[in-house]
Phi, psi and omega in degrees: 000124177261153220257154138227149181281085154235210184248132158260189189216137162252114163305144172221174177312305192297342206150209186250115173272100137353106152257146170248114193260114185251129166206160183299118167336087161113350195287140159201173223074203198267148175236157171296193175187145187215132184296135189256169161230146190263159173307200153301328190275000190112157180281082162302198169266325148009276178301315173310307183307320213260001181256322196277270230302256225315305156323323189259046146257356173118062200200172173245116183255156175193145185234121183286152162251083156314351153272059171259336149333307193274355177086032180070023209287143211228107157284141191268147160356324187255028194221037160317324204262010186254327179293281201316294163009278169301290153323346166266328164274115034287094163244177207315304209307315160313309212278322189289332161335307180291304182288007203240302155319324190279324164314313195281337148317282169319328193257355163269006199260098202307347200250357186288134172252120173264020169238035170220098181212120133254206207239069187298156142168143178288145172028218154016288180296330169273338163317285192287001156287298197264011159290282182353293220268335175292302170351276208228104187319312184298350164259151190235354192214133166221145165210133198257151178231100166065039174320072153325140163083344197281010179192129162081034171195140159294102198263087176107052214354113166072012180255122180260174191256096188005299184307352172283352187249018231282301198322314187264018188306186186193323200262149226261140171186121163296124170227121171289139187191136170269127164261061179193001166320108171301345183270306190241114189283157173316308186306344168263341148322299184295328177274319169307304169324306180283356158271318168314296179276007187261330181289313225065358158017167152239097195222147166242147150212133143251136181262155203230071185338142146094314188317157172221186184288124178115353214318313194308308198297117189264033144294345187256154183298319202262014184313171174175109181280331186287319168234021141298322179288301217281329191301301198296328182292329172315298176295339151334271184299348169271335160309304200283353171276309188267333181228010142246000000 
């Protein structure tokens, strides 16, 4: 399905946040619609790309710059200590804010189904998904691709770990994870799982032998293509279960 694009601004407390909104070409009445979160590095074309495949699935996809505090600024792959930098300075109080706006966009937006909404997001992105879904009543679906931090790790000035808020969780949510990830360790995969099922959650995670942090992107060093295809079709089909 071909896709077109273009850019808005979401009012937030702080200001005006910059997004790239992707939908199918030509579609029209309301579509569901799901938010991507950028890695650490920013909302790059990565992130851009990864909101059009998710349109042309039928959804209004929209990706926020969420460093729009920072003038929106986009670090490359080799620029780790400048992504954690930034990423750090952002904070929850911030993120849910930024996320709480963008919803409430979404459910004033006339092209929208606003009781269909859900959450994507990468490294970084997978964090601020399952913040997000603990949050904010109004996502009914989140699904994190390698959430750093969502449990057993510090993310950050004054950031506690998502998974301690498992209990107010509302939303159906897919979880991705490389089982060679350097970042997250399995024992922390675990304290998520077991949080899950103890809330009693409507929940899947998979870990992806052989995988490593990043795995989806194929800018990364840790690309795996075998569960990048097998990750998206879970997700493909799990959007879709929740949210058409």
């Amino acid at each position: 399905m071909d896709v077109e694009t273009r850019n808005t601004n979401i009012k937030t407390p702080d200001g005006s946040m910059p997004a790239h909104v992707a939908r199918p070409k030509g579609a029209s009445g309301k579509l569901p619609a799901v938010i991507v979160v950028q890695e650490a590095f920013g909302l790059n074309e990565n992130i851009k790309q990864i909101a059009g495949r998710i349109a042309a699935e039928g959804y209004q996809a929209v990706a926020p710059n969420f460093y729009y505090r920072e003038g929106g600024k986009v670090v490359g792959y080799g620029q780790l200590q400048d992504a954690i930098g930034l990423m750090t300075r952002w904070s929850d109080t911030q993120i849910v804010a930024d996320v709480r706006a963008a919803v409430a966009a979404l459910e004033a937006d006339s092209a929208v189904r606003g009781d269909r909404i859900g959450i994507t997001g990468f490294c970084m992105g997978g964090r601020v998904s399952y913040l997000s879904a603990c949050e904010i009543p109004a996502i009914r679906v989140a699904v994190p691709f390698y959430g750093g931090g969502i449990a057993g790790q510090q993310f950050g000035p004054g950031a506690s770990a998502p998974v301690s808020q498992t209990a107010k969780m509302r939303a159906a949510i897919l979880l991705h994870f490389g089982e060679k990830d350097a970042y997250i360790p399995l024992a922390a995969v675990e304290e998520i799982r077991q949080a899950l099922q103890h809330e009693n959650k409507d929940f899947e995670i998979h870990v992806y032998k052989g995988a490593g942090h990043g795995f989806f992107c194929a800018e990364r060093a840790d690309y795996n293509e075998e569960a990048a295809e097998l990750a998206w079709e879970r997700t493909k089909a799990f959007l879709k279960k929740y949210l058409q």
